[in-house]
C-alpha positions in Angstrom: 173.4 -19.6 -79.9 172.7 -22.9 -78.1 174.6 -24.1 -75.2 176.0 -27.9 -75.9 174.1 -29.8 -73.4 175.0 -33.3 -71.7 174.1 -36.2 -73.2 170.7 -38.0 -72.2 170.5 -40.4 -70.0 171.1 -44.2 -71.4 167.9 -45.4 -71.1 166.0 -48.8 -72.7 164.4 -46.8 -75.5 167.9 -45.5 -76.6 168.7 -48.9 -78.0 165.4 -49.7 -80.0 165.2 -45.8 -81.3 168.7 -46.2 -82.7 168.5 -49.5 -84.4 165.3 -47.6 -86.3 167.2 -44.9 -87.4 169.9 -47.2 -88.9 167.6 -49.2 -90.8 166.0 -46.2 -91.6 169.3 -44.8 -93.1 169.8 -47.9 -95.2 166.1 -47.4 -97.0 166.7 -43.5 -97.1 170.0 -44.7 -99.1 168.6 -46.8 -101.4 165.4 -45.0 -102.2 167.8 -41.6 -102.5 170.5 -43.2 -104.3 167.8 -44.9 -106.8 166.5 -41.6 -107.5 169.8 -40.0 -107.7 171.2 -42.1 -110.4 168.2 -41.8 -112.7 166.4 -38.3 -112.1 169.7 -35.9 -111.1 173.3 -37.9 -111.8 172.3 -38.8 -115.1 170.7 -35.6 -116.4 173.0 -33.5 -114.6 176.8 -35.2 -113.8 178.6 -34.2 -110.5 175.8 -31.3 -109.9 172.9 -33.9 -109.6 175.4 -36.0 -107.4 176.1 -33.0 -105.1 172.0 -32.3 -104.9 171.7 -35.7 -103.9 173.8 -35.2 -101.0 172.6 -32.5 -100.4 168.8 -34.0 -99.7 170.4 -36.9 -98.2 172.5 -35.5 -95.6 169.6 -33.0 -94.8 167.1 -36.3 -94.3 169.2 -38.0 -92.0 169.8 -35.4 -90.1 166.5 -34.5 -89.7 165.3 -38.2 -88.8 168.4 -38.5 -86.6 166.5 -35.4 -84.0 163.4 -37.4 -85.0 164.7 -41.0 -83.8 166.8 -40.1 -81.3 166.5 -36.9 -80.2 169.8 -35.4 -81.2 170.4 -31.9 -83.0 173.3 -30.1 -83.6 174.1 -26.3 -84.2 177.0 -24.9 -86.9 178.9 -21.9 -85.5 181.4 -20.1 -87.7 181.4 -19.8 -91.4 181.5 -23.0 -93.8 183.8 -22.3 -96.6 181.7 -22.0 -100.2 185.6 -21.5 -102.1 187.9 -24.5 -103.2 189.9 -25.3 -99.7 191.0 -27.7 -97.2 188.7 -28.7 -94.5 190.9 -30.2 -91.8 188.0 -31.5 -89.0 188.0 -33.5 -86.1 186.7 -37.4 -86.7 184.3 -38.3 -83.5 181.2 -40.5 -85.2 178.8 -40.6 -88.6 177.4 -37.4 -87.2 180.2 -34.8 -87.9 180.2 -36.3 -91.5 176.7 -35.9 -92.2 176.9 -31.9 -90.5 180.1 -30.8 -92.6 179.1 -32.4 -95.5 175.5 -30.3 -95.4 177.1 -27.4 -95.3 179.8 -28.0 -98.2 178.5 -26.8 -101.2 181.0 -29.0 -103.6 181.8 -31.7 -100.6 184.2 -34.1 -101.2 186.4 -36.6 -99.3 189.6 -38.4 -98.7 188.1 -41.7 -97.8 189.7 -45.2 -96.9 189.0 -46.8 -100.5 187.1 -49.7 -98.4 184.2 -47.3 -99.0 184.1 -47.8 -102.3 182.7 -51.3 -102.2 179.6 -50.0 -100.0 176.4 -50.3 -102.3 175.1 -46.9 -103.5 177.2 -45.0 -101.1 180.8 -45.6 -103.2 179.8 -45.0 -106.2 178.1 -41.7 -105.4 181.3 -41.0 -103.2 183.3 -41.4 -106.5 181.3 -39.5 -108.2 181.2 -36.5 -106.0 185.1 -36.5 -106.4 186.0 -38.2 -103.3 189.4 -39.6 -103.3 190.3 -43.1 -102.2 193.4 -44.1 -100.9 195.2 -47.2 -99.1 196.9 -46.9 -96.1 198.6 -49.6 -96.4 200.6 -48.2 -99.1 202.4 -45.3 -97.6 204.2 -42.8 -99.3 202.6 -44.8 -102.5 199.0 -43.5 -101.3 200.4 -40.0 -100.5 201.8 -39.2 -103.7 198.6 -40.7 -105.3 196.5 -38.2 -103.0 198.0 -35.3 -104.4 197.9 -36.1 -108.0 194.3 -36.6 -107.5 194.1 -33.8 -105.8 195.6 -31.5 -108.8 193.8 -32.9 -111.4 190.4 -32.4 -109.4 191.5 -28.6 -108.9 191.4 -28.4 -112.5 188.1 -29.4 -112.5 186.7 -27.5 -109.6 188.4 -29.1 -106.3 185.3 -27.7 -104.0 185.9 -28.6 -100.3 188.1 -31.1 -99.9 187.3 -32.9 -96.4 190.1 -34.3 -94.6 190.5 -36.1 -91.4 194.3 -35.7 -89.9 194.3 -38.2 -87.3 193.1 -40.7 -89.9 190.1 -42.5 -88.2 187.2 -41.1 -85.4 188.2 -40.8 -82.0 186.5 -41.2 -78.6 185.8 -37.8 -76.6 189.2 -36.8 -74.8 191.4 -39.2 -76.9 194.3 -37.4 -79.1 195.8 -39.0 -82.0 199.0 -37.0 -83.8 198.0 -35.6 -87.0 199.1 -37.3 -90.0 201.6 -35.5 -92.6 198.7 -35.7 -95.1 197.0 -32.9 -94.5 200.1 -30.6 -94.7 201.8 -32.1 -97.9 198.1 -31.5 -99.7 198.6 -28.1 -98.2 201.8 -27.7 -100.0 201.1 -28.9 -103.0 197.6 -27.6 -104.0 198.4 -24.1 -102.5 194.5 -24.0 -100.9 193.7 -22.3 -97.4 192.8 -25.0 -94.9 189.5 -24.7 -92.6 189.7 -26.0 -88.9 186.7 -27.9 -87.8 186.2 -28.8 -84.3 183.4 -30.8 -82.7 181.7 -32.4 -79.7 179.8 -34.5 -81.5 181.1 -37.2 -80.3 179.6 -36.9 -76.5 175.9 -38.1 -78.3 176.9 -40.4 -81.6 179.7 -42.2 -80.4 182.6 -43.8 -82.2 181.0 -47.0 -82.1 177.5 -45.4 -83.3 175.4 -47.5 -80.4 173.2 -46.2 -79.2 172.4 -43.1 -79.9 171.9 -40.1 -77.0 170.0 -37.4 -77.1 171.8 -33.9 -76.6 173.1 -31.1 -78.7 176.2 -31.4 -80.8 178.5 -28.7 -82.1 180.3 -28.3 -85.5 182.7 -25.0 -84.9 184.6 -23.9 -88.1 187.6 -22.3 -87.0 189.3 -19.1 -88.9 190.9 -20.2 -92.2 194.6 -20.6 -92.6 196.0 -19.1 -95.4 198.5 -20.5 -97.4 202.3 -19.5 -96.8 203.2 -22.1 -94.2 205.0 -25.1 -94.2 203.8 -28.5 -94.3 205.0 -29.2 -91.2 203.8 -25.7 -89.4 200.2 -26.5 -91.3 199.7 -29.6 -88.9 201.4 -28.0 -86.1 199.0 -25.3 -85.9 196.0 -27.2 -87.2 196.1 -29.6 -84.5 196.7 -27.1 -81.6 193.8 -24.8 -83.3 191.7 -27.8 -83.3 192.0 -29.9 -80.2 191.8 -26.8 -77.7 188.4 -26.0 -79.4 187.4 -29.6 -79.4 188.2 -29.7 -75.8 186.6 -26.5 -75.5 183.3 -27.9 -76.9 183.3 -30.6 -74.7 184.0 -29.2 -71.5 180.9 -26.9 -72.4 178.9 -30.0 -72.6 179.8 -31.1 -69.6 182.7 -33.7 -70.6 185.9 -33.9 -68.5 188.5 -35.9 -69.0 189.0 -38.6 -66.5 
């Protein structure tokens, strides 16, 4: 096992090196996605969509040590059974590393990611679930229904972000009810995922350090709680490892 290191120094290649790996993830996306549609969605439904993710989020994350200079290690065990994942939300990154280890990935999303070429629609095909904030209890009950109609179908792991957007290293948001009431209602374990991540890809996404990030999944949580107790204990499970992360990195809170 790797030690998370400190981020690299922000130096004047750092700026050029990332603006090449964005354009390079908008060609990967487009040349992927064209290929997707016509050689593994349409021959083979949501498996060909998850296949596609699965060479897509392995590409950029390959190119992303190749740019940039930034790798990342998994610790713990990805779930493979339909679950929860409740994760901490620092940058792009920690997307890209729990979705390549998700076998049946999907998301809650802001449905503002549906209208991003390529991207969205493979996102609704891969089961993600869009919802607007805006709406409120509206978008929660809508969540859930979705929810229990895709666990007919094979739910997979459901990703889910409690504190509802990324965060910057050492900032806590409160968790969100969301998370718990899903809980409830599908009856599913929920993974903690904590991360560093964050210290080299930041919530911005400019530029780009070098370093080595952590994904840690966390012991499962078993049905049997309350909503209420699944948040409680998700965030305390998940914010002392995060900080745990990034204190091995180097990071202290100022």
């Amino acid at each position: 096992m790797a030690q998370s290191r400190k981020p690299g120094p922000v130096t004047w290649d750092a700026y050029p090196r990332s603006v090449l790996y964005y354009v390079h993830i908008a060609l990967a996306t487009l040349v992927l996605g064209l290929w997707g549609v016509f050689f593994q969605v349409l021959p083979r439904g949501r498996a060909g969509v998850h296949r596609v993710a699965d060479v897509w989020t392995t590409h950029l994350l390959g190119m992303a040590r190749f740019y940039c200079g930034i790798t990342y290690e998994v610790r713990g065990t990805p779930p493979t059974m339909d679950c929860l994942i409740g994760a901490k939300h620092q940058s792009f990154f920690d997307i890209l590393i729990i979705a390549n280890r998700a076998p049946q990935r999907s998301f809650i999303m802001k449905k503002q990611i549906l209208h991003v070429p390529i991207l969205g629609w493979f996102a609704l095909k891969a089961g993600c679930i869009p919802i607007d904030r805006s709406r409120g209890s509206e978008a929660l009950s809508k969540m859930v229904e979705e929810t229990k109609i895709a666990q007919q179908q094979g739910l997979g792991q459901l990703i889910v972000y409690p504190e509802g957007t990324r965060t910057r290293p050492g900032e806590k948001r409160r968790y969100k009810q969301g998370i718990g009431v899903l809980y409830d209602a599908a009856g599913l374990p929920v993974a903690p995922v904590a991360t560093n991540v964050g210290l080299f890809w930041s919530k911005r996404g400019f530029p780009i350090l070098p370093g080595h990030g952590v994904v840690e999944y966390l012991p499962l949580i078993e049905p049997g709680l309350s909503a209420q107790e699944l948040v409680r204990t998700l965030e305390e499970r998940v914010e002392a490892a995060s900080d745990a992360l990034m204190a091995e990195a180097g990071f202290t809170a100022g």
